[in-house]
C-alpha positions in Angstrom: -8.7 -16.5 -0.9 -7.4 -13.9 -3.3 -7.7 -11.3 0.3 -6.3 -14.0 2.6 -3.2 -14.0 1.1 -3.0 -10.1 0.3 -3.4 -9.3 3.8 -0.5 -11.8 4.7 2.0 -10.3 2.3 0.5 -6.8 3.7 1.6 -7.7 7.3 4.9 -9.7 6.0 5.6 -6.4 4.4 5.4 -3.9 7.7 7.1 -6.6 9.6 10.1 -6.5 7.9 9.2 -2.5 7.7 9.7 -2.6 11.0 12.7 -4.8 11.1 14.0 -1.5 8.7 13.4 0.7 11.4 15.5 -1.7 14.2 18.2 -2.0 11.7 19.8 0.7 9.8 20.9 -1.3 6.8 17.5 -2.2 5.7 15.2 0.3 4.1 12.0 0.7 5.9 9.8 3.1 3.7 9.5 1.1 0.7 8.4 -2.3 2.8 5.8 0.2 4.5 4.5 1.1 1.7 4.5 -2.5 -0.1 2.4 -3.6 3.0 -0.5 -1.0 3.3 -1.1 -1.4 -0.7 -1.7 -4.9 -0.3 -3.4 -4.4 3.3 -5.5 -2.1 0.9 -6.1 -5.2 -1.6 -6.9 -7.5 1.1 -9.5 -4.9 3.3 -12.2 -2.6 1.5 -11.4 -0.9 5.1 -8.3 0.0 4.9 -8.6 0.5 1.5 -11.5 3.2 2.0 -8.6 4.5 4.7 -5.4 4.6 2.7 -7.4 6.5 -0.6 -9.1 9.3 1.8 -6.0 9.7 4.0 -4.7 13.2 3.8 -1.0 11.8 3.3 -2.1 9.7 0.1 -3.7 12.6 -1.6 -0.7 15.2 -0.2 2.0 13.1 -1.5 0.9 10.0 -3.9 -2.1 10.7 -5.8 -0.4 13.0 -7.9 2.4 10.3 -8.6 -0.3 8.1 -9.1 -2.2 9.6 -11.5 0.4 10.7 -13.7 2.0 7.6 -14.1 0.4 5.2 -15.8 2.9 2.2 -14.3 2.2 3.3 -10.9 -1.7 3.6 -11.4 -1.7 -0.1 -12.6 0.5 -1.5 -9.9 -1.6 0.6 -7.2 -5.2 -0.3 -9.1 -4.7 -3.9 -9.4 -2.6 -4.2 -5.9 -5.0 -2.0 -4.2 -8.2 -1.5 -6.6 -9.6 1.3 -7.8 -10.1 4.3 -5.6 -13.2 5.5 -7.8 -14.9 2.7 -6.6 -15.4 3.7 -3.1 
């Protein structure tokens, strides 16, 4: 249930991601982003995806890993990448 409802937020998120991009007034990165951490939450798939992507590990694991806010919000959003 838990991954139902993740992966609903996840593509409520890059719709209105994608509203962002039709509209200048609304940001679009941060709802992009919103929705693939919980598409990660809701699909060991793209959760395998999003943690070996070449863009996470050039731009956010650092981030990640030296914050601890941002490593709980993306661990219990998305899990935990150690697990794959």
């Amino acid at each position: 249930m838990k991954q139902i409802i993740f992966i609903i937020i996840g593509i409520f998120f890059l719709i209105l991601g994608v509203i962002g991009l039709l509209l200048p007034v609304i940001p679009q990165i941060p709802f992009f982003a919103a929705g693939v951490l919980f598409l990660a939450g809701g699909s060991k798939r793209v959760q395998r995806r999003v943690f070996s992507s070449k863009l996470y590990h050039k731009h956010l694991k650092a981030h990640v890993d030296g914050s601890r806010f941002l490593t709980r919000i993306v661990h219990r959003i998305a899990g935990d990448p150690d697990e794959l």
